[in-house]
C-alpha atoms as one frame of an Amber mdcrd trajectory, in Angstrom:
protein
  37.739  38.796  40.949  37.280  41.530  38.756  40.536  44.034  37.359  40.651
  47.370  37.924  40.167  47.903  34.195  36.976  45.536  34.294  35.394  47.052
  36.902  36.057  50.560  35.044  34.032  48.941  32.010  31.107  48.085  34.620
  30.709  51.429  35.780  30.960  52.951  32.603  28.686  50.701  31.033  26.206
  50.633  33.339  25.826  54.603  32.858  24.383  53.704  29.576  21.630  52.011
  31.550  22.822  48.132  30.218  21.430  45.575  32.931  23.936  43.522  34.841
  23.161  40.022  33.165  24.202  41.738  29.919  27.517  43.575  31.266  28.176
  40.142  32.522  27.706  38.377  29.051  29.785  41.458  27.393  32.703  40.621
  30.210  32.748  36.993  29.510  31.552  36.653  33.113  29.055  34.271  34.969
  26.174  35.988  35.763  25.992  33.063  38.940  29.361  34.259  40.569  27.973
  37.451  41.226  31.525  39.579  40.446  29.479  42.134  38.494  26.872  42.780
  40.534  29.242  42.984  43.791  31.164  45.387  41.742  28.438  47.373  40.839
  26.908  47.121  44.617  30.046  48.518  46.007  30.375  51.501  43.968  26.691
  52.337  44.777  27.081  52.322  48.319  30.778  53.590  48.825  31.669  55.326
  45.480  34.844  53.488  44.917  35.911  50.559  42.783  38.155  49.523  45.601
  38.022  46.139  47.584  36.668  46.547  51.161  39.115  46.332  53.886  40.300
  42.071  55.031  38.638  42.053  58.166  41.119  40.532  61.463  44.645  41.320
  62.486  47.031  43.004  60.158  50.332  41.117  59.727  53.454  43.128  61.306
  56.550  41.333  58.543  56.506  40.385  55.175  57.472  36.754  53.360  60.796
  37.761  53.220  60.916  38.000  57.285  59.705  34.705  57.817  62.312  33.262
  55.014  65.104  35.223  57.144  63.811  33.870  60.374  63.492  30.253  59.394
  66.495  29.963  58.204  68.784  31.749  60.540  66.903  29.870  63.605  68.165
  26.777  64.220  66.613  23.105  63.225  66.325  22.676  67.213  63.551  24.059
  68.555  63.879  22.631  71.976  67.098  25.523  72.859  67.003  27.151  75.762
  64.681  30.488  75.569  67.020  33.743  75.041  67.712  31.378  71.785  65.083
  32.697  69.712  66.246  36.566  71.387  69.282  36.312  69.743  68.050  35.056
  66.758  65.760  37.855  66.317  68.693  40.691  66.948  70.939  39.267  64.849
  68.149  39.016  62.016  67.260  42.805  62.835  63.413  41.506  63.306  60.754
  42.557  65.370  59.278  39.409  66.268  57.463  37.620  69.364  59.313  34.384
  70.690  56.763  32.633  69.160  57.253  33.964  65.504  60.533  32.694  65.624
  59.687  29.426  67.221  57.071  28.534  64.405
């Protein structure tokens, strides 16, 4: 994966009409991995350096959730089922019974 500020140097050396296999050599980058040329590609066709959109379900809490929820739920998973309820209002989390559970 490319930085931002190595993906700047691809665009603005490829305006000086410099072929990919020697932006690659000038980056220190395999010509085989393709990072240039994907770069390159996806300015082309959307006009941005930025990374295309992860594709499936976005995720609704952070790390720090699941750190707070594993450690305020119990060890015993096999309570009864408002369990993981309370659990999840006394953490102040929006979370599914089976968030907590995992």
């Amino acid at each position: 994966m490319l930085s931002q500020e190595k993906k700047l140097c691809c665009e603005i050396i490829r305006d000086h009409g410099v072929p990919v296999a020697e932006i690659a050599r000038q980056l220190r980058r395999s010509r085989s991995t393709g990072q240039v040329y994907e770069t390159l590609q996806r300015l082309q066709e959307t006009g941005s350096r930025a990374p295309k959109p992860k594709s499936g379900r976005s995720q609704v809490s952070n790390v720090r959730t699941y750190r707070l929820l594993a450690r305020t739920y119990p060890q015993n998973r096999k309570l009864t089922v408002p369990a993981p309820r309370l659990v999840r209002q006394e953490a102040g989390v929006n979370a599914s019974n089976s968030t907590v559970r995992r």
